[in-house]
C-alpha positions in Angstrom: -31.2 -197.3 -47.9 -27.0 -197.3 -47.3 -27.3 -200.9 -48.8 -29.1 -199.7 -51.8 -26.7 -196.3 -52.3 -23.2 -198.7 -51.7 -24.8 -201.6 -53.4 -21.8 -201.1 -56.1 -18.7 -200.9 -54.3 -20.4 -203.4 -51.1 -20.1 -206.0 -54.3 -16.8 -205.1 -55.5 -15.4 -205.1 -51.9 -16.8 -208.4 -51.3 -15.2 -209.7 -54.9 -11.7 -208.2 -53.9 -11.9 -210.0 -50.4 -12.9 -213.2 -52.1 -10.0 -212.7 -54.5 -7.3 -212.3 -52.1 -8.5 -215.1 -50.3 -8.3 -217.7 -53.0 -5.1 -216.4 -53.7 -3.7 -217.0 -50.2 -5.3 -220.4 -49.9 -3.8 -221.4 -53.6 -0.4 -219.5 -52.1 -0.6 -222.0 -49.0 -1.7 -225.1 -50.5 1.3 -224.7 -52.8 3.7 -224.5 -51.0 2.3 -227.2 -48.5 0.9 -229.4 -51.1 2.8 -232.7 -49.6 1.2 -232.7 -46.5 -2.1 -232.0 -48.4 -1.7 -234.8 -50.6 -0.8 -237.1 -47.7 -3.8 -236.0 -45.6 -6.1 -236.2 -48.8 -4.6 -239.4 -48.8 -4.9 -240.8 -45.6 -8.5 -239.6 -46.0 -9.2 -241.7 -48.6 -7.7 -245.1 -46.9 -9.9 -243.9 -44.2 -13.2 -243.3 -46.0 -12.2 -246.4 -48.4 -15.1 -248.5 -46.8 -17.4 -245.9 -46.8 -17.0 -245.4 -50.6 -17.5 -249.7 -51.0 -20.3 -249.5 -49.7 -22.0 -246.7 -50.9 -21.7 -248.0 -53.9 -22.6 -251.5 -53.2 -25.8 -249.9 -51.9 -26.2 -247.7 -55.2 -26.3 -250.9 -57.4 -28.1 -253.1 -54.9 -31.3 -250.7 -54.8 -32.6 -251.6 -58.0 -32.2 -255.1 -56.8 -33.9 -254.3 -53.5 -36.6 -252.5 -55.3 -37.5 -255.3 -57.7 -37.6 -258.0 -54.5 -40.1 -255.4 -52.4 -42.1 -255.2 -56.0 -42.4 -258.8 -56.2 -43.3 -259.2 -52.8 -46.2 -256.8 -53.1 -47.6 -258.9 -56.1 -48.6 -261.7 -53.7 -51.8 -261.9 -53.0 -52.6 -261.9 -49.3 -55.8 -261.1 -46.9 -54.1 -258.5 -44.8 -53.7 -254.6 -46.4 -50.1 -253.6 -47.7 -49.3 -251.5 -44.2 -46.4 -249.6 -43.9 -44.8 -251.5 -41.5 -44.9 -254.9 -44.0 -43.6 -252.7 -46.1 -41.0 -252.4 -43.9 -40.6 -256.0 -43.4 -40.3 -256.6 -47.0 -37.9 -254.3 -47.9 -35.4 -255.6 -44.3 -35.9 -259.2 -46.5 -35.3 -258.1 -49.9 -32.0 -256.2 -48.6 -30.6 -259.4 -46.8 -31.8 -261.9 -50.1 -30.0 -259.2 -52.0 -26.9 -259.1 -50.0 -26.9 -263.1 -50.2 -27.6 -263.2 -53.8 -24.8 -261.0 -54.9 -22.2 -262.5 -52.6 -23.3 -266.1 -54.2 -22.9 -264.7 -57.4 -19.9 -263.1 -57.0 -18.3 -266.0 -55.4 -19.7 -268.7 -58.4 -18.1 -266.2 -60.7 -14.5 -266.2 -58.9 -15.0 -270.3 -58.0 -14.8 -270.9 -61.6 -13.3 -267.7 -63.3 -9.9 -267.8 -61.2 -8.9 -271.5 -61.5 -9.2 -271.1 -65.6 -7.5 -268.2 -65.5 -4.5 -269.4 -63.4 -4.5 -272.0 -65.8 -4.4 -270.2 -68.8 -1.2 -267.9 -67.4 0.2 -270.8 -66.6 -0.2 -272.6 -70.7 1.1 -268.6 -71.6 4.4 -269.1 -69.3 5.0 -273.1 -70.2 4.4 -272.1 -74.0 5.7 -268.8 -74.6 8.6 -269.8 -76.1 7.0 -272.0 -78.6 4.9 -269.1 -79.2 7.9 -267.0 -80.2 9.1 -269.2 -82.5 5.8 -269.6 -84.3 5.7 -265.8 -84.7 9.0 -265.5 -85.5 8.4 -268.1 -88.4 4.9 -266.2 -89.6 7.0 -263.2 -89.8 9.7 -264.5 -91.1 8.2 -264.0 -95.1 7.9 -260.0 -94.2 11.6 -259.2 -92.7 13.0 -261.2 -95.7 11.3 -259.0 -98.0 11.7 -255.7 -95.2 14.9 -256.4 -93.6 15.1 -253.0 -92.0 12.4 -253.9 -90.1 13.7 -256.9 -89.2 17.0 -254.9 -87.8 14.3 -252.5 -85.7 11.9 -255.1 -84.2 14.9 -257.1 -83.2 17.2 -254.5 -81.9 14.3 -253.5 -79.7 13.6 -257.5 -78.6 17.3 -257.5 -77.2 17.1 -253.8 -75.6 13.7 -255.3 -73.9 15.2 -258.6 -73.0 18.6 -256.4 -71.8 16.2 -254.3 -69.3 14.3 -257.4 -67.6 17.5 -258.9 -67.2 19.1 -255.8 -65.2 15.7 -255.6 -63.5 15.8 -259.4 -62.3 19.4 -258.8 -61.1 19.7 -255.6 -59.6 16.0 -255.0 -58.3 15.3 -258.7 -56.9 14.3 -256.8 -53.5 12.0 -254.7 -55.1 10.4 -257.5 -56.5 9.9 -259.5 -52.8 8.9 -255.9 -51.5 6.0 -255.6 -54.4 5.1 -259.2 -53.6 4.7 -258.5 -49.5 2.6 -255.5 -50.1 0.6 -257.2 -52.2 -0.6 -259.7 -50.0 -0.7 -257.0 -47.4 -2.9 -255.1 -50.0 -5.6 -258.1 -50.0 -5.7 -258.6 -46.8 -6.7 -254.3 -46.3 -9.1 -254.8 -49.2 -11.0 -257.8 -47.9 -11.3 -255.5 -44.6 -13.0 -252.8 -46.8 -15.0 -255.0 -48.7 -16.5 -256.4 -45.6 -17.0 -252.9 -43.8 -18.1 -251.8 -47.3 -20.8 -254.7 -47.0 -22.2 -253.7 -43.3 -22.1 -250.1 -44.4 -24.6 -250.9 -47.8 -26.7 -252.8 -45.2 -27.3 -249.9 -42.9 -27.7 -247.4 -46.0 -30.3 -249.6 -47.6 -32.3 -249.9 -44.4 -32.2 -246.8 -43.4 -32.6 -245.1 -47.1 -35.9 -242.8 -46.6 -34.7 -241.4 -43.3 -31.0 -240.6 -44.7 -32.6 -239.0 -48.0 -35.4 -237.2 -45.6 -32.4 -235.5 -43.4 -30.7 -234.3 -46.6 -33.7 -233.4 -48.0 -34.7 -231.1 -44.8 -31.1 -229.7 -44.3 -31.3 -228.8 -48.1 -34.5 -226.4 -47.8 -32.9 -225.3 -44.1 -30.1 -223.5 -46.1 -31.3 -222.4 -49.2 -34.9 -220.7 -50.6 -37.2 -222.3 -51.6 -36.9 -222.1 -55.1 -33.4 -223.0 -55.2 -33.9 -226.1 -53.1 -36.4 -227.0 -55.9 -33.8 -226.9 -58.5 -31.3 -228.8 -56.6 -33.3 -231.3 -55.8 -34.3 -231.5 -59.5 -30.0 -231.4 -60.0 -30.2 -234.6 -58.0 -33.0 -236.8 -59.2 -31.2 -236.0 -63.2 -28.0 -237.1 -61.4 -29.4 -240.2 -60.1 -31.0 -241.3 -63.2 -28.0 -240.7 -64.9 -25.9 -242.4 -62.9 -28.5 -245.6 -62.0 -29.0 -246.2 -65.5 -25.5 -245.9 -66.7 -23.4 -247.8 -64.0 -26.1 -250.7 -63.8 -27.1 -250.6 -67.2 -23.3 -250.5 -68.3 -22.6 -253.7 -65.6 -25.6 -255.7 -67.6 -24.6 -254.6 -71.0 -21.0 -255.7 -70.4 -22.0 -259.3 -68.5 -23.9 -259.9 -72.1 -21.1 -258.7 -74.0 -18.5 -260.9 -72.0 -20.7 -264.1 -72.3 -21.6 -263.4 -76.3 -17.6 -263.3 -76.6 -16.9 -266.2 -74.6 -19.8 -268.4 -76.4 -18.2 -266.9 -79.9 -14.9 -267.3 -78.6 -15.8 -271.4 -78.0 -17.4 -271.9 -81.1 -14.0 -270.7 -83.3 -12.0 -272.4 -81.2 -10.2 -269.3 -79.7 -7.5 -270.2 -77.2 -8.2 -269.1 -73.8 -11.8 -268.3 -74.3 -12.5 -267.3 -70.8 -9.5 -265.2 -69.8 -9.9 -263.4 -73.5 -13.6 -263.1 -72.7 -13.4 -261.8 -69.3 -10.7 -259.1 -70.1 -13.2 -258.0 -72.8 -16.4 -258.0 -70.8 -14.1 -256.2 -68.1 -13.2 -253.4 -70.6 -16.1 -252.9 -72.0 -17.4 -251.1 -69.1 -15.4 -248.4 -70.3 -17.9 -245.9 -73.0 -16.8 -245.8 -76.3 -13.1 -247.2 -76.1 -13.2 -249.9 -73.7 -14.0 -252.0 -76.6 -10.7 -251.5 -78.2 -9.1 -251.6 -75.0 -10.0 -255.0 -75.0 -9.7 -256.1 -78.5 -5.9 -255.1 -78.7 -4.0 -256.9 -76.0 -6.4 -260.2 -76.9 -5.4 -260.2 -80.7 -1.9 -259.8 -79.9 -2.4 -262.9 -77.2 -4.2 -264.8 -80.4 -1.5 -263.7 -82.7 1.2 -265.2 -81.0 -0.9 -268.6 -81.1 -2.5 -268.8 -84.4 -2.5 -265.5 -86.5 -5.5 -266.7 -88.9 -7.5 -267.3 -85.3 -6.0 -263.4 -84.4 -8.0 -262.3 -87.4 -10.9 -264.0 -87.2 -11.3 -262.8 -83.5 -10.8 -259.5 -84.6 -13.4 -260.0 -87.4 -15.7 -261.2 -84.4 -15.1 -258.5 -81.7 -15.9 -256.4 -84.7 -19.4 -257.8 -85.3 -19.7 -258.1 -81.6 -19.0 -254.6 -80.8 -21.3 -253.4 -83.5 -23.9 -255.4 -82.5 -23.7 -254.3 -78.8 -23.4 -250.6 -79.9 -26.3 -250.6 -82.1 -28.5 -253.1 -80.4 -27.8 -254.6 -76.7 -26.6 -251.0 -75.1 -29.0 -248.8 -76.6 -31.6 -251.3 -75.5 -30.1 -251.5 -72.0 -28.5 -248.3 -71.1 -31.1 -246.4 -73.0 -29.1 -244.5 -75.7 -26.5 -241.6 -75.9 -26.0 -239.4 -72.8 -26.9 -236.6 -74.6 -23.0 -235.2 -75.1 -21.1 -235.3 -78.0 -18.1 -237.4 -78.9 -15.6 -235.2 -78.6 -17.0 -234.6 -74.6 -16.9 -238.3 -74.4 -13.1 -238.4 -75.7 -12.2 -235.8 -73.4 -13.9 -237.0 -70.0 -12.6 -239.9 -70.5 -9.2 -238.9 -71.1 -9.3 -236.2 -67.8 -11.0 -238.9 -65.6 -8.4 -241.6 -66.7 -5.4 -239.7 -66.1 -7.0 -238.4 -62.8 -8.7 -241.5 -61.0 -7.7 -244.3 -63.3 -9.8 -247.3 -64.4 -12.6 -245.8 -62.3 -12.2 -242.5 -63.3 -12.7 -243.8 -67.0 -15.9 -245.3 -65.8 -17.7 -242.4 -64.2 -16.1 -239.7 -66.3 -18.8 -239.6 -69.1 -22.2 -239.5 -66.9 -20.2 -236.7 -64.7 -19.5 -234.8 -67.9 -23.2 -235.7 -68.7 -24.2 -234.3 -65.3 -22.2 -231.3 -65.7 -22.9 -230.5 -69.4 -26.5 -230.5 -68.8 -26.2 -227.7 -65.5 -24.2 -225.4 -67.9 -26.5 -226.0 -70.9 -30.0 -225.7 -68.9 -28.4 -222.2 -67.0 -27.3 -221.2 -70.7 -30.9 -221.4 -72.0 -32.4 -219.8 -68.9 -30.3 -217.0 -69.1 -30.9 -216.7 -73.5 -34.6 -216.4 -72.2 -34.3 -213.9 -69.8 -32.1 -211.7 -72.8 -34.5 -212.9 -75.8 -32.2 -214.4 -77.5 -33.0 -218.2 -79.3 -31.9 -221.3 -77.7 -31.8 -223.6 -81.0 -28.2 -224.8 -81.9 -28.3 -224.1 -85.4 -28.7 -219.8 -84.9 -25.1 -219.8 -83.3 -23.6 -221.6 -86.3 -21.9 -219.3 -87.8 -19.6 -216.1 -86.2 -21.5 -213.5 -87.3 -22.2 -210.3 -84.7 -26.2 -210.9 -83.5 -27.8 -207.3 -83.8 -28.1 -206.0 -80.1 -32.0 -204.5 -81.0 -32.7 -208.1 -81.0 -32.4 -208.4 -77.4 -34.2 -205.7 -76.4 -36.9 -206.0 -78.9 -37.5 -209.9 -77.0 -36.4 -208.9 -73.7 -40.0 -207.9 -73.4 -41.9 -211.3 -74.5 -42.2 -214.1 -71.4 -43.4 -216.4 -74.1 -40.6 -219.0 -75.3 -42.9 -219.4 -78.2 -42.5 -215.9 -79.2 -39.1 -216.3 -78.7 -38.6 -219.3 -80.8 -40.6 -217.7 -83.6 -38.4 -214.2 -83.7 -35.2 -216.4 -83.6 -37.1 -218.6 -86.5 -38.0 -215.4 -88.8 -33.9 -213.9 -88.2 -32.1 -217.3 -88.8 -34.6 -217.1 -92.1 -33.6 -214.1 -93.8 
């Protein structure tokens, strides 16, 4: 009964409590934010491994899934118990550990000698290249000699700061170099924890998900629970089908460009196709992120190859847009381009190359809470939930709520909003 009667100012108490404390923690982490950034730091070394192989165990499943799937399609005299089920799955986890490292290791066996290979023609030549470029563009700055004056006034400013940086920061150089094999040496130490960890996940994957499960509906109501777990299947498929899909969809990219690449006679097929496969993981842009540097690494070789490599990536790019991803990822993510644009320009500038990667099925996650909560609570008011009524910025006539407060029907709903938008 006092609940009911102070029900008003209980809330706004409770609101004004919550406020301050934000504030103070936003004060405090402020004015310490350092130390939080090193600790958030050192957390993130720390939990490094952890994050390999979670993620090694997150593509692997599908992998897993398939072997337990084709082991079940054996015929055999004994029943499909739950304990050979078991078995199989223990089996296809090791075959599927084995096959990706064998894969991975082909891949670097013959990718990283060609590539060492191909820097190494790019250092020996680049001089030669130079001069061909120079005598390309030689026609243009006769007939543009101000630009002539700019590109070469910023050559000798460029050439003027890698000279300083060669003399004066020589130690910075050595120090860079040390860290970096330091830096292989820590990552070959996560990749290898990373690897044990996606081993214990994948075994022990239905009693991991049943904990969480049965922590989830020991906190919250039942009917919550429900929608969070229906939060985290959409988040899963989203996720599943975009990062392995994406992985797929840019293997067939990289070898269409490589086998393209070879047939034109492109110099340094592999490295140019690798870089492109590579950047294609990116949505919507990593194609041109990829493009770009490659036809200026043409260019300075043989400009007519430059543009018929950019005719190619063209025709590639087209093809893979309108016919190898939508056939492999399974279409658009349901957001619009300009949410695409912006996730990946936020998740860039926040996490980097990874950041790019995961920005635009978070922002498909996301979008779809807010949209699905938006529509729930246009039913509960009456109001329509189809796009096209909101077009405009015309006032909606309040008597419209309350005239389909009343009806539970989304039919009826649909059909008032139908008969308005009409007239």
């Amino acid at each position: 009964m006092f609940r009911d009667k102070y029900r008003t100012y209980i809330n706004w108490g409770v609101t004004v409590v919550l406020i301050l404390v934000a504030a103070l923690s936003y004060y405090f982490l402020i004015q310490r934010w350092k130390g939080f950034t090193d600790t958030m730091s050192l957390l993130r070394g720390v939990l490094t491994p952890v994050t390999i192989g979670l993620v090694i165990a997150y593509i692997l499943e599908s992998m897993v899934n398939t072997i337990v799937g084709i082991f079940m399609l054996v015929p055999t005299r004994k029943p499909a118990t739950l304990r050979r089920i078991r078995v199989f799955r223990v089996v296809a986890i090791i075959l599927s550990e084995i096959l990706s490292l064998a894969l991975v290791s082909a891949l670097l066996t013959i990718i990283i000698p060609q590539i060492i290979d191909s820097l190494r023609n790019i250092i020996t030549n680049y001089d030669q290249y130079v001069t061909r470029f120079e005598a390309w563009v030689q026609p243009m700055f006769e007939k543009y000699p101000t630009v002539k004056e700019y590109i070469f006034a910023q050559g000798d400013r460029l050439q003027d700061t890698i000279r300083k940086f060669l003399q004066t920061d020589l130690s910075r150089v050595v120090t860079f170099a040390a860290n970096s094999v330091k830096g292989v040496g820590v990552s070959v130490y996560n990749v290898v924890i990373g690897i044990i960890v996606s081993i214990y996940m994948l075994i022990n994957k239905e009693i991991l998900l049943a904990k969480g499960k049965k922590l989830t509906y020991a906190l919250f109501k039942v009917p919550r629970a429900n929608r969070l777990m229906e939060g985290l299947r959409h988040t899963d498929k989203v996720f599943r089908g975009f990062l392995v899909g994406k992985i797929l969809d840019s293997l067939i990219v990289g070898i269409l460009c490589f086998i393209g690449c070879t047939i034109f006679g492109m110099p340094y097929s592999l490295l140019i196709s690798i870089f492109v496969g590579l950047t294609n993981i990116i949505p919507s842009f990593g194609p041109i992120i990829g493009a770009i540097p490659s036809i200026i690494l043409i260019l300075m070789v043989d400009p007519m190859k430059a543009l018929i490599f950019a005719i190619f990536i063209l025709v590639l790019q087209q093809l893979d847009g309108n016919v190898i991803g939508p056939k492999i990822v399974g279409g658009s993510t349901g957001v619009s381009s300009i949410g695409v644009l912006i996730a990946i320009i936020v998740g860039g500038g926040l996490f980097g190359f990874v950041g790019m990667i995961l920005s635009v099925p978070v922002y498909s996650v996301i979008y779809t809470v807010v949209k699905n909560y938006a529509e729930k609570r246009l039913r509960k008011r009456g109001l329509p939930e189809d796009l096209t009524f909101y077009s405009d910025v015309n006032e909606i006539d309040p008597a419209m709520e309350r005239q389909n407060a009343q009806i539970p029907q989304r039919e009826g709903i649909d059909e008032t909003a139908s008969s308005l938008y009409n007239k």
